[in-house]
C-alpha positions in Angstrom: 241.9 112.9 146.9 240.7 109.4 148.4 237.2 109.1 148.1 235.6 109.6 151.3 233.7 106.2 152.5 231.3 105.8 155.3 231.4 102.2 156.2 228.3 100.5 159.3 229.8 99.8 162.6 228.1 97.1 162.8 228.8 93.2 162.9 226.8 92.7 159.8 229.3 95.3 158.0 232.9 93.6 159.0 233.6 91.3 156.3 232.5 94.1 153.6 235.6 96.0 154.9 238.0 93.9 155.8 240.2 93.7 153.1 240.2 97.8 153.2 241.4 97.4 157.0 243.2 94.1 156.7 244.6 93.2 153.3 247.9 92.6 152.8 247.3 94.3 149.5 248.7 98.1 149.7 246.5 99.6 147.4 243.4 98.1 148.2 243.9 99.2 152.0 244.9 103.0 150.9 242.1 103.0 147.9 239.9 104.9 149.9 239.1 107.2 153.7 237.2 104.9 155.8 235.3 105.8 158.8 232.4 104.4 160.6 228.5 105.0 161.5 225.3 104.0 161.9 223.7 103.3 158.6 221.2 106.3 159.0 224.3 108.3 160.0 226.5 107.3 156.6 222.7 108.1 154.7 223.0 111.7 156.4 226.5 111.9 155.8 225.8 111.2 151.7 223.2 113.4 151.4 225.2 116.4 153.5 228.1 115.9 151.4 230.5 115.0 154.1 230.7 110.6 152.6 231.2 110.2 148.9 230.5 106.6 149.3 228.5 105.0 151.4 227.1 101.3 153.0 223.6 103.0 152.7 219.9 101.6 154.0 218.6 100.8 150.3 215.5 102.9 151.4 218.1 106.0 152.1 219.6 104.7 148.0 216.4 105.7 146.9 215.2 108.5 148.3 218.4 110.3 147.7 218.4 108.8 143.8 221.7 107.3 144.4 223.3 105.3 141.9 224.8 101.6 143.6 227.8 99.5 143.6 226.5 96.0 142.5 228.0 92.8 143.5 228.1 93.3 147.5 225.6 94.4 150.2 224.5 93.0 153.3 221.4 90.7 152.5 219.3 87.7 154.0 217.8 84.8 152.6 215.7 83.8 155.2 215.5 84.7 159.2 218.3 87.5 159.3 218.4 87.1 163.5 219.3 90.8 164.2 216.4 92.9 162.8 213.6 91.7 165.4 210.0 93.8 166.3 209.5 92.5 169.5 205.6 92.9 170.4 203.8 92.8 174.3 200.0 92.7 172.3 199.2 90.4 169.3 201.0 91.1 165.9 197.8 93.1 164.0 197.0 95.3 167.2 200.1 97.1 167.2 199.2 100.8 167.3 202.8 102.5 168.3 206.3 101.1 167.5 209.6 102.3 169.0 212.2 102.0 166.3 215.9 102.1 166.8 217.3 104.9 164.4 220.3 103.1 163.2 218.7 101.5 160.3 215.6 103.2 158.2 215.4 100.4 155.2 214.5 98.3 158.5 211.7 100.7 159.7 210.5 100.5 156.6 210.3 96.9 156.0 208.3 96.8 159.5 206.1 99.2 158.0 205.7 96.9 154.6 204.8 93.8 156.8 203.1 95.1 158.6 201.0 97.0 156.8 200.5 93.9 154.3 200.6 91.0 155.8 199.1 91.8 159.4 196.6 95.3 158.9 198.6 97.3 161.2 199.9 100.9 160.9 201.7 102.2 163.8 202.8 105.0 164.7 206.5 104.8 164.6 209.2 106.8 166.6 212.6 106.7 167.3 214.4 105.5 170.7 217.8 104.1 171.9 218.0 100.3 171.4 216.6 99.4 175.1 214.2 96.9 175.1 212.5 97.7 178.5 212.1 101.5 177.9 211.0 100.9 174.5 208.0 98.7 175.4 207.0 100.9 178.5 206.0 103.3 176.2 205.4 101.3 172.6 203.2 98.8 172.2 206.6 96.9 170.2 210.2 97.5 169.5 212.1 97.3 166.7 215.5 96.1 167.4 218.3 96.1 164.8 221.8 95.4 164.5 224.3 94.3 167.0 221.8 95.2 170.2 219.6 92.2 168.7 222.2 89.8 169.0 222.7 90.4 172.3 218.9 89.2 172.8 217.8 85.5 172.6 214.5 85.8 170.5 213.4 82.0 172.0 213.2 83.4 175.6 212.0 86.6 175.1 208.7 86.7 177.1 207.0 88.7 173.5 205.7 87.8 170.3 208.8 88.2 167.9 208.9 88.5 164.2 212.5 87.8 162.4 211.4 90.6 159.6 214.1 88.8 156.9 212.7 85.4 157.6 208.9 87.2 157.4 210.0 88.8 154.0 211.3 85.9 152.7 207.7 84.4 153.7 206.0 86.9 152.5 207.7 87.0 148.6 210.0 83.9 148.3 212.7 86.4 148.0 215.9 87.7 149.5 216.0 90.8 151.5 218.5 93.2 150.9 219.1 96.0 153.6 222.2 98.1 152.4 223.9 98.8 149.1 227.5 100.6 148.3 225.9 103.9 147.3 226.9 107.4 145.6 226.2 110.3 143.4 226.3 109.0 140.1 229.9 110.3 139.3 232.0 108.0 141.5 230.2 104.9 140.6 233.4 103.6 139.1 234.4 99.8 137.9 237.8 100.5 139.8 235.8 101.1 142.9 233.5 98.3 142.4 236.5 95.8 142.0 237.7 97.2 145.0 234.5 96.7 147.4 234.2 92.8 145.4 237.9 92.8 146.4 237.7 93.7 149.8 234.4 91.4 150.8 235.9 88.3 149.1 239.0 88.8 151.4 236.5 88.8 154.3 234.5 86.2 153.5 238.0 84.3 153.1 238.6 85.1 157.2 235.3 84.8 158.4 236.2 82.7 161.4 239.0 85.4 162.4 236.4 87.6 162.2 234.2 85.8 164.4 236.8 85.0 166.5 237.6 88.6 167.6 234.1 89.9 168.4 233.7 89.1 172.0 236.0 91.1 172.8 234.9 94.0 170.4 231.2 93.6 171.2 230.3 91.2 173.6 228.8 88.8 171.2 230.3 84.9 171.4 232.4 83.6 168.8 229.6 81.0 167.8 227.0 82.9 167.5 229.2 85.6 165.5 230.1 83.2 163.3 226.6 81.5 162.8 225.6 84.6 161.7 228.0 85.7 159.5 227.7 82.9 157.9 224.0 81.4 157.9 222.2 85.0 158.4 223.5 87.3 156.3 224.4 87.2 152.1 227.0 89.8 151.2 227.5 88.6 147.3 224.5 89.9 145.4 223.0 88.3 142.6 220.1 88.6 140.4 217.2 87.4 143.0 218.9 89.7 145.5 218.4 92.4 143.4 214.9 91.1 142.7 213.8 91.0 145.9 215.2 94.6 146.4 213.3 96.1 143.6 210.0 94.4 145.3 211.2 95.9 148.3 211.4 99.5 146.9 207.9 98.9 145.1 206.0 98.0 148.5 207.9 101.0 150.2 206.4 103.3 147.4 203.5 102.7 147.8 203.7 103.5 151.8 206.2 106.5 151.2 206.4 107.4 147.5 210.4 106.9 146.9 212.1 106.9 143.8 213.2 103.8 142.7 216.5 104.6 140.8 218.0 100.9 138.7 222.1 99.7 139.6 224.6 102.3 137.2 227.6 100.0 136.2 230.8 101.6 135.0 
């Protein structure tokens, strides 16, 4: 049977899979069962049993004590433009955040920066990615993924933090959001050739890509490909994995994870 992958359905995610949908390489495209979720979803789906491999929030990688494919991910080295807390009263007086759901390493990271850069600790809970509804009852709004690029951060009327550009601040080190995760079992070296495999094909047709979102999600070629290319890092290295480990640290001491290390075949 063909492992069972659970892949974002986000922008952020489409290069990481498109050899698997694109490739003109047989294998590669029938290696594995792809669908799609939010990452929260593909976490839930890993720990339920229903995914053997996931894109998984790194925060999800360690509470579950799942091993990790290295080599790929979806990282940022500076602003990462689509994971924004959008605030209506100053930074350190934020009492209550609405979240978006799709992404818990992101919810977490809020918490870290918060927490150690600016005093605060909301109280966090989880609503729909609408701005307006979220901040009628919020004091901020945490909004990831393909909703934030469909917001300008320069005109919004709010304080704004980029939370991959405040990490990167904060430590001098990348951010890493998501990691090819599973049980220990599958982490093979034929699998982890094939994820290198498939991101390097993507990375090779970026523009394409870019050039088909507008009609897939409403987000202009431009700034698709400005952000595939400027935002986010899908080739992980060592400081990658550095700044993840940092990551994990600052998270247990707010939530008291496991921080398992990368299991190569």
């Amino acid at each position: 049977m063909r492992p069972r992958v659970c892949a974002v359905s986000y922008l952020n995610t489409a290069p990481l899979v498109w050899g698997f949908e694109r490739s003109p390489d047989a294998v590669l495209r029938s290696m594995f069962d792809l669908h799609y979720a939010l990452p929260s979803k593909c976490a839930d789906e890993l720990a339920a049993g229903a995914a053997d491999i996931g894109i998984v929030p790194v925060i999800e990688m360690a509470r579950q004590k799942l091993a990790y494919f290295p080599g790929t991910g979806i990282a940022c080295h500076g602003p990462v433009r689509t994971i924004l807390l959008i605030s209506k009263v100053p930074i350190p007086q934020i009492r209550t955040l609405a979240a978006d759901a799709g992404s818990r390493s992101s919810v977490m990271l809020a918490r870290v920066i918060l927490a150690e850069k600016y005093g605060a600790d909301p109280k966090i809970f989880s609503r729909p990615a609408d701005l307006a509804a979220m901040l009628g009852e919020a004091d901020a709004a945490l909004i990831i993924g393909d909703p934030a690029l469909h917001l300008d951060p320069a005109t919004l009327p709010f304080e704004t933090l980029d939370l991959g550009g405040e990490w990167n601040a904060m430590t001098g080190l990348p951010m890493v959001f998501a990691v090819w995760a599973g049980r220990k079992e599958v982490i093979q070296e034929r699998y982890a050739q094939a994820f290198a495999a498939s991101c390097r094909y993507g990375l090779e047709h970026v523009r394409e890509i870019a050039r088909e979102q507008p009609a897939v999600r409403g987000v202009p070629e431009p700034l698709a490909l400005e952000y595939l290319t400027r935002h986010i890092v899908f080739e992980l290295g060592e400081r990658d994995y550095q700044g993840m480990k940092l990551y994990l640290k600052s998270a247990l001491r707010l939530d008291r994870v496991m921080i398992p290390g990368a299991v190569s075949a």
